[in-house]
C-alpha positions, 0 to 999 in steps of 0.5 A, spaced: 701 164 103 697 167 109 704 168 112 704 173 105 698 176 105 698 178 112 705 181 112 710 180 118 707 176 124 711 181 129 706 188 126 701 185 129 704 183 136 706 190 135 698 193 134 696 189 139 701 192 145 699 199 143 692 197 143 693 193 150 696 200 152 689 204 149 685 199 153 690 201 159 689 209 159 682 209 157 678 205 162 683 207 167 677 212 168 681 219 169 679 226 164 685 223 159 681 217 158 676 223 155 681 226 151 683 219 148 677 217 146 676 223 142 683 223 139 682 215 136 675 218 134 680 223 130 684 217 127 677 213 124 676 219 121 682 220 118 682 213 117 676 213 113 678 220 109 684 216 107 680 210 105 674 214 101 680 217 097 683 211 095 676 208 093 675 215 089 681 214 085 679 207 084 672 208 081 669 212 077 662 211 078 659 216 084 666 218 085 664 226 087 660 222 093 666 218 095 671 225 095 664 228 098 665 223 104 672 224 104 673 230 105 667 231 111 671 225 114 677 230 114 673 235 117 671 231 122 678 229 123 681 236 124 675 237 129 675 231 133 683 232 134 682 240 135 676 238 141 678 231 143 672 232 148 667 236 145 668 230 139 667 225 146 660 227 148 658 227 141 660 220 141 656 219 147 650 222 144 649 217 138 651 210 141 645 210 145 641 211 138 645 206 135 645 201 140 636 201 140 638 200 132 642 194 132 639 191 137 633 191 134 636 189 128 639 183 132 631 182 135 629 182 128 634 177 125 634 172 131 626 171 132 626 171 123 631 165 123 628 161 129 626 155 125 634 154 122 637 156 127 636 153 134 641 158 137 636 164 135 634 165 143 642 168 144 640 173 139 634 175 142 638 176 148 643 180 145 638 184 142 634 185 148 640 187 153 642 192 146 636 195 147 636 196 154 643 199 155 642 204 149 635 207 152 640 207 159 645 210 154 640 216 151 637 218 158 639 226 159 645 224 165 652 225 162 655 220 167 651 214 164 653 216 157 661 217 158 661 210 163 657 207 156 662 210 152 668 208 155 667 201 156 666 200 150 672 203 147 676 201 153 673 194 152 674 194 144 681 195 144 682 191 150 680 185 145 683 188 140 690 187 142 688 180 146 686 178 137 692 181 134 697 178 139 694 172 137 694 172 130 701 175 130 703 169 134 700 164 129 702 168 124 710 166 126 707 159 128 706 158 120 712 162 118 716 156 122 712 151 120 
């Protein structure tokens, strides 16, 4: 039944060599690293017009908002692919804020749940560093923000084809057995 629902194993062995490939091109450090994490920035974009249309034709409460978003995630996409670089340094600016929001998100939950979790200190460690790489990440030098950025996207698709490899070949592990 999984086999069914995930579809065939080899899309995922697929998924995971291009996104080993986006890994390869995006920490290699040059300007097309730049320009290709602006133009997978375009593709989330597309990806969520996409989605919040197809969410609109399904629901018919708050259905303007859902096409609002849609459309402003297009636009977004249609300037993430125009400029790939200007879409890049915009991303820098707001990973930096949205890494002090998680962690103290990630600080909060991990100090609330010490009494039943007893790993709670990891969490509180991960909030911590968090917090400290996005007010590293804020700072006014482009260099810090572009390196930030740049591993995070790199080091997110370098995991993200490692996963979908796998899961391809459990997907076939189970089809055979």
């Amino acid at each position: 039944m999984l086999g069914r629902l995930a579809g065939p194993w080899w899309i995922f062995l697929v998924s995971g060599v291009a996104w080993l490939l986006i890994s390869l091109i995006v920490l290699r450090f040059s300007i097309a690293s730049v320009a290709t994490v602006g133009v997978l920035i375009g593709v989330v974009f597309l990806l969520g017009a996409f989605s919040e249309i197809v969410i609109a034709s399904a629901r018919v409460s708050w259905r303007w908002w859902h096409i609002l978003m849609g459309a402003l995630f297009f636009v977004g996409a249609l300037w993430a692919f125009s400029s790939p670089f200007g879409a890049f340094w915009a991303l820098a600016e707001v990973v930096g804020l949205l890494l002090i929001l998680r962690g103290s998100l990630d600080l909060i939950t991990s100090l609330s749940a010490r009494e039943v979790n007893h790993t709670w200190w990891l969490g509180t460690a991960a909030g911590l560093l968090e917090i400290l790489i996005g007010f590293w990440a804020a700072q006014q030098m482009f260099p810090a923000r572009a390196v930030l950025l740049i591993f995070w996207v790199g080091f997110l698709a370098l995991f993200r084809g490692i996963s979908d490899i796998v899961v391809g070949f459990e997907l076939r592990a189970t089809a055979h057995a």
